[in-house]
KEPA-652035 format. One line per 10 residues: their letters; for each residue x, y, z of N, C-alpha, C, O. Coordinates in steps of 0.02 Angstrom, whole numbers, padded with zeros to 5 digits. Example, Ala and Ser with C-alpha at 12.3 -4.5 7.8 and 13.67 -1.06 7.14 Angstrom:
<recs>
AS	00660:-00284:00390:00615:-00225:00390:00660:-00165:00390:00712:-00166:00423 ~ 00642:-00112:00354:00684:-00053:00357:00645:00002:00394:00670:00057:00402;
</recs>
This chain:
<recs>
XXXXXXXXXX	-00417:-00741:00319:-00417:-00702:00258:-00364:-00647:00262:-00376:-00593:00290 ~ -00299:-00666:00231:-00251:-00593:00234:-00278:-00542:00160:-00300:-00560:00105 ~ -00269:-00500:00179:-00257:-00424:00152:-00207:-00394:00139:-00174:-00376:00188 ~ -00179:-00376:00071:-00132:-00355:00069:-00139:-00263:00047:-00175:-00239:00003 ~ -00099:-00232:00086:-00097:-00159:00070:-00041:-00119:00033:00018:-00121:00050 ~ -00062:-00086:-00014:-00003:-00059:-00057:00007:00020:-00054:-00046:00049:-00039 ~ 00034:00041:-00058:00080:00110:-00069:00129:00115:-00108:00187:00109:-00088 ~ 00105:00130:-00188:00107:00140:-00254:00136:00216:-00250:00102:00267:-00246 ~ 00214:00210:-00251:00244:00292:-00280:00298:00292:-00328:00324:00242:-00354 ~ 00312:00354:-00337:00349:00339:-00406:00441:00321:-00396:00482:00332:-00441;
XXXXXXXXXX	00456:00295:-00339:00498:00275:-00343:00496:00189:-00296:00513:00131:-00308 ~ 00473:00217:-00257:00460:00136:-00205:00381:00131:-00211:00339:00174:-00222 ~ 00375:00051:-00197:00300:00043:-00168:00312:00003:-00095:00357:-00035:-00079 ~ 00257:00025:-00058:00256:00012:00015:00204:-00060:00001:00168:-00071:-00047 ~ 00214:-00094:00051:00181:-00170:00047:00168:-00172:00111:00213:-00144:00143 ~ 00117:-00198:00152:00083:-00209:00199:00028:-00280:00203:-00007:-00309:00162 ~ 00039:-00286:00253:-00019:-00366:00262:-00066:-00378:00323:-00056:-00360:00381 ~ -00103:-00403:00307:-00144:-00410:00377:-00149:-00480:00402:-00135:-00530:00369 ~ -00177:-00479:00483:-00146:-00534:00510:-00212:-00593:00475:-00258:-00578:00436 ~ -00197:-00666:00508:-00246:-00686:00461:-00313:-00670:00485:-00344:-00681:00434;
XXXXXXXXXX	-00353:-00652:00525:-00425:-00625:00533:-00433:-00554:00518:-00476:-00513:00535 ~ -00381:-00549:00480:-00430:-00468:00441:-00425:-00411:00491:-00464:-00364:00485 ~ -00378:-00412:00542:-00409:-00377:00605:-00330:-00303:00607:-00338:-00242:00597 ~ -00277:-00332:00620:-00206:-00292:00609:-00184:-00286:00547:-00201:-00331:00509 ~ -00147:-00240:00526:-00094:-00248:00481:-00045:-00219:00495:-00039:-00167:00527 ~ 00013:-00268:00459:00085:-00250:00484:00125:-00225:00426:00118:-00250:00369 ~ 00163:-00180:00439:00210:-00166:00376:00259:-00239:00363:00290:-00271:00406 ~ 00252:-00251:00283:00288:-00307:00272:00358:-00285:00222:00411:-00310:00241 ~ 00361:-00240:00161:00424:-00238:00127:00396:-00158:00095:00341:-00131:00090 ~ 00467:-00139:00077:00456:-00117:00019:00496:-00129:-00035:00551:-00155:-00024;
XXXXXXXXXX	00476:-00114:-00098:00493:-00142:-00162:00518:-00057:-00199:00490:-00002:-00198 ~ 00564:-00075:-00222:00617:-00028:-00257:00592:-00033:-00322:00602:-00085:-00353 ~ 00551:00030:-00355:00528:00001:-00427:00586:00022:-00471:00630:00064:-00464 ~ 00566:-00034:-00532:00625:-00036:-00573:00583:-00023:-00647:00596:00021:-00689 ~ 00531:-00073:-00648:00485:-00055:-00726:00429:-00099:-00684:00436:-00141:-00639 ~ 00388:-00082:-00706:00307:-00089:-00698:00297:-00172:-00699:00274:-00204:-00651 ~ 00320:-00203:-00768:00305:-00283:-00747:00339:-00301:-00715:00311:-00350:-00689 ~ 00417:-00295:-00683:00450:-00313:-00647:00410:-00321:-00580:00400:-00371:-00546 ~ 00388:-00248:-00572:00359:-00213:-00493:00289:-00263:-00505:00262:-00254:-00451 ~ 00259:-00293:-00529:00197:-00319:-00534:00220:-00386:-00509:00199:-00407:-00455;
XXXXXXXXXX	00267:-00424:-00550:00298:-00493:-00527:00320:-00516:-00433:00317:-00569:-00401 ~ 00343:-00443:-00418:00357:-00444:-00358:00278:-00441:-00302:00269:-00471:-00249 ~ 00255:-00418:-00320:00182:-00410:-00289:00161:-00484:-00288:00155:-00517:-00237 ~ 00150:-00507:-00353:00130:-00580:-00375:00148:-00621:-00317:00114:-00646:-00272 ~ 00222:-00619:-00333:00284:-00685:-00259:00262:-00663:-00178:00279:-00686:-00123 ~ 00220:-00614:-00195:00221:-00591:-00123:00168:-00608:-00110:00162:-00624:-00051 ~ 00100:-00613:-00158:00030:-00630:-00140:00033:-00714:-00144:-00003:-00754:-00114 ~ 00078:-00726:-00182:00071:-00812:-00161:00099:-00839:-00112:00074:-00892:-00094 ~ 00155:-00816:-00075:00192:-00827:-00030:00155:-00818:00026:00163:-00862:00069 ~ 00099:-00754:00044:00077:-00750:00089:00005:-00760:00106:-00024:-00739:00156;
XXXXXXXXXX	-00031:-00810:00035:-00086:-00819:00021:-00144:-00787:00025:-00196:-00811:00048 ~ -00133:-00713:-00005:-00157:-00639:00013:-00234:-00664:-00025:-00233:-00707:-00069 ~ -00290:-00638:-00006:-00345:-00652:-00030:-00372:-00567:-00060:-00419:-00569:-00100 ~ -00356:-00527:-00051:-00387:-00468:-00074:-00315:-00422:-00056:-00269:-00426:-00015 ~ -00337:-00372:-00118:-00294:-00311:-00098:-00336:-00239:-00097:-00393:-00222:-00113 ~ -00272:-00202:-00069:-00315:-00137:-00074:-00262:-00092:-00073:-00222:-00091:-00027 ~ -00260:-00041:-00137:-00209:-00002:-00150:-00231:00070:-00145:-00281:00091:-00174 ~ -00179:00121:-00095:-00200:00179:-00101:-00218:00234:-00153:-00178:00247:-00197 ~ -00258:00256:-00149:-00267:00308:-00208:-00247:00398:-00171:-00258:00421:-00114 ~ -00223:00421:-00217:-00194:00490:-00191:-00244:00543:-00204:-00230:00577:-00253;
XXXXXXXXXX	-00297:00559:-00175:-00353:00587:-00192:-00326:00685:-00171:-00296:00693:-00118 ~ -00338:00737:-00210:-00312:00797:-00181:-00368:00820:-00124:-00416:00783:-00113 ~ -00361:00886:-00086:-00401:00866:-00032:-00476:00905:-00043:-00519:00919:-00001 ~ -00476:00915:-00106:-00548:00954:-00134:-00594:00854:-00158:-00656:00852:-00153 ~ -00566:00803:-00176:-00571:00745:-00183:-00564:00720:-00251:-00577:00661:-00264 ~ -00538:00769:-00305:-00526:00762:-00348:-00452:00684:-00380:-00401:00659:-00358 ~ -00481:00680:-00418:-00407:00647:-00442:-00361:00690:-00462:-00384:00746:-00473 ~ -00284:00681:-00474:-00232:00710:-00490:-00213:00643:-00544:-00240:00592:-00565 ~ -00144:00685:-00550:-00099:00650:-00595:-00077:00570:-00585:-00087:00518:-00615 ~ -00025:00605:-00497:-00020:00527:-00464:-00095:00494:-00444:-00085:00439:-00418;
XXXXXXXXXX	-00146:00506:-00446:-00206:00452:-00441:-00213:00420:-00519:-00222:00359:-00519 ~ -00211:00439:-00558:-00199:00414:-00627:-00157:00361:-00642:-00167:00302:-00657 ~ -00084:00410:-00628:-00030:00318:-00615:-00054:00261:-00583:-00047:00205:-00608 ~ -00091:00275:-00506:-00107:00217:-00480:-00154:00180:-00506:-00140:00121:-00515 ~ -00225:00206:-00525:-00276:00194:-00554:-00230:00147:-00631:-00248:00090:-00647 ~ -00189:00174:-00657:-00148:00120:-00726:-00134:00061:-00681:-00158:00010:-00706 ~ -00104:00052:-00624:-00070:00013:-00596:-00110:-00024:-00559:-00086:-00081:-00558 ~ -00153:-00021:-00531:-00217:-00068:-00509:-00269:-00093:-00562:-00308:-00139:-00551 ~ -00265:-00055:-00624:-00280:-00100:-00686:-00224:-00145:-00730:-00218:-00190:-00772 ~ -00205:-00120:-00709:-00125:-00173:-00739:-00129:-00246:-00715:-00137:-00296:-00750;
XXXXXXXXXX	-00120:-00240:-00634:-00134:-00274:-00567:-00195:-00332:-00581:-00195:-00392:-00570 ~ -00252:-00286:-00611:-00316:-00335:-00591:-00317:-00390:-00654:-00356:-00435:-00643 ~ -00287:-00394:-00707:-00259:-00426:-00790:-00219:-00483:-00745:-00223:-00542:-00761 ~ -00188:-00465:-00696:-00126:-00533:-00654:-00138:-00561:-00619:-00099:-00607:-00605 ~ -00228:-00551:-00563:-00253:-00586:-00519:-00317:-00616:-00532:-00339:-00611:-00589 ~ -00343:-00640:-00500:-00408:-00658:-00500:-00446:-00638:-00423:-00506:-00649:-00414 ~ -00403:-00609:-00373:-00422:-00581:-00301:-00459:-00505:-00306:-00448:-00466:-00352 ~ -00488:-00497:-00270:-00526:-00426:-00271:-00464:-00385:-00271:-00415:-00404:-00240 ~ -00466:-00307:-00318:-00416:-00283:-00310:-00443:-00204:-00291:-00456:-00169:-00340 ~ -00452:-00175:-00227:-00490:-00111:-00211:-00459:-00057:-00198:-00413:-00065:-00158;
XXXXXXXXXX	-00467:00003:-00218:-00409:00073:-00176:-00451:00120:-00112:-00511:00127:-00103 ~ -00426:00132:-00097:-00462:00175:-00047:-00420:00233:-00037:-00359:00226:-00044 ~ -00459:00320:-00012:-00441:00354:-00011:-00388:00362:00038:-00408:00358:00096 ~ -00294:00377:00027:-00270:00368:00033:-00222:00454:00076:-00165:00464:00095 ~ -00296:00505:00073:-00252:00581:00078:-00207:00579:00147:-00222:00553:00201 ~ -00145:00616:00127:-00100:00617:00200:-00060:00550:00228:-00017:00549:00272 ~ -00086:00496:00193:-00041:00434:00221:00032:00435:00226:00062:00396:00264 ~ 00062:00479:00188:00126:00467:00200:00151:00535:00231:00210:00549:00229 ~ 00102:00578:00262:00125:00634:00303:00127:00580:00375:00170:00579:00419 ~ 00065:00538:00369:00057:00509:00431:00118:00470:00468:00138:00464:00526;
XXXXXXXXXX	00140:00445:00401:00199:00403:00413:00241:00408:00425:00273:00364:00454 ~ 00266:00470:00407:00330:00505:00448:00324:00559:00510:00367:00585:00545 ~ 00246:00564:00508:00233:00586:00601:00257:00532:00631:00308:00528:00665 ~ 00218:00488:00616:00243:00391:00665:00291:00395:00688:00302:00398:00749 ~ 00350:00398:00620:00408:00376:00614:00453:00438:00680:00490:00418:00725 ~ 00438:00504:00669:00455:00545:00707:00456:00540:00775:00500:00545:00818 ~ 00379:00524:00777:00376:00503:00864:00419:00461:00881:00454:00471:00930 ~ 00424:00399:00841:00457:00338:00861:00542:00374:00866:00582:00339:00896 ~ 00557:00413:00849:00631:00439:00852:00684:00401:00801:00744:00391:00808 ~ 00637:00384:00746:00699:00341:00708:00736:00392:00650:00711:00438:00617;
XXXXXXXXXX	00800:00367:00652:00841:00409:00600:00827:00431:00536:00800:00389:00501 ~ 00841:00494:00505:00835:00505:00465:00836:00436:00387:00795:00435:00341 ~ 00877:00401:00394:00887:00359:00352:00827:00307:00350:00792:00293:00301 ~ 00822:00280:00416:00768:00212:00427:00701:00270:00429:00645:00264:00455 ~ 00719:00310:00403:00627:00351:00377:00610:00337:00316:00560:00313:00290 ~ 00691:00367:00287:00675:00361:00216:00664:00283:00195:00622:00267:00154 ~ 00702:00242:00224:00690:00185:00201:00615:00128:00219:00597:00073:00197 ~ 00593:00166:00257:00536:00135:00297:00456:00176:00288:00402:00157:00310 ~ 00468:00225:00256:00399:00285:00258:00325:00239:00191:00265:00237:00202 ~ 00351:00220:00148:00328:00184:00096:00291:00130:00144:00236:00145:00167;
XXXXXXXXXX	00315:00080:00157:00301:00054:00213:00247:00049:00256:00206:00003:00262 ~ 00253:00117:00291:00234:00122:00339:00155:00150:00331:00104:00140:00364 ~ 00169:00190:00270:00086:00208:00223:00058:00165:00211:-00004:00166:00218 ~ 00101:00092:00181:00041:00042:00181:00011:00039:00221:-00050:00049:00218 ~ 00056:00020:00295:00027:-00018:00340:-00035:00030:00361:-00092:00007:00370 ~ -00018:00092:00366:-00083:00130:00396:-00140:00140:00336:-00197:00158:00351 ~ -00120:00128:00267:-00181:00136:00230:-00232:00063:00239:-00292:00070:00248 ~ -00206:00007:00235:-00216:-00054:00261:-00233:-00058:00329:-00264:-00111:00324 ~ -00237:-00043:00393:-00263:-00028:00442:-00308:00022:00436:-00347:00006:00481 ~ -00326:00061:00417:-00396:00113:00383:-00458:00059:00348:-00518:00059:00363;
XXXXXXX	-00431:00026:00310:-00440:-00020:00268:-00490:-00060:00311:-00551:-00050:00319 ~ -00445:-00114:00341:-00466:-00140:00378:-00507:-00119:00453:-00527:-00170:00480 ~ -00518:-00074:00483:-00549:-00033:00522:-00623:-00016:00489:-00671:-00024:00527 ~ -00634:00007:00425:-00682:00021:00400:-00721:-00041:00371:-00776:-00029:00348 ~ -00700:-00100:00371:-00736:-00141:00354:-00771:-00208:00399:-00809:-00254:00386 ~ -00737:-00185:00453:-00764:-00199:00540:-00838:-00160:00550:-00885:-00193:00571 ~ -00848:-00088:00535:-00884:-00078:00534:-00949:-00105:00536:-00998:-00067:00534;
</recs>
């Protein structure tokens, strides 16, 4: 059963996958948004290609647990999403994922550039490993 993990921002979305027992996930792409059905089509090629059975997209919760603005966009965009699949489509609280991701990235010593290009990314993969961690449980 793969899992696919998303990181929904307003310029890139981060894409993530898990291995097939539900157990790792790996950062897989990110996607350069251009317009909303475009960015949906690409998700699509990517869940059939990798015969993704469920997703789970971050939600940007503030740290009182409120929704914001960007939880709104996503919340449009995982209803957008669920009109194009027939797979479970779930978010989970998502606070700090992409501070996390460029701690990672820091430790790992990678360049300023392969941050920026990789941080989207890399939120999936760790919101998607949260993900998946909590449902081991």
């Amino acid at each position: 059963m793969r899992i696919m993990g998303i990181d929904y921002g307003e310029k890139r979305i981060g894409v993530a996958i898990s291995d097939p027992l539900g157990i790792t996930a790996q950062g897989l792409s990110t996607i350069d948004r251009t317009n909303i059905q475009a960015d949906i089509q690409k998700i699509l090629n990517i869940l059939r290609e990798k015969e993704v059975n469920e997703i789970v997209v971050g939600l940007p919760k503030h740290m009182n647990n409120t929704l914001g603005e960007k939880a709104q966009g996503v919340m449009a965009f995982v209803d957008l999403l669920k009109k194009h699949v027939t797979i479970p489509v779930n978010t989970i609280d998502e606070r700090l994922s992409t501070v996390r991701a460029h701690k990672t990235m820091l430790e790992g010593d990678l360049s300023r550039k392969k941050r920026k290009d990789r941080v989207d990314m890399i939120a999936a993969q760790l919101i998607l490993q949260g993900y998946l961690d909590g449902i081991k449980k």
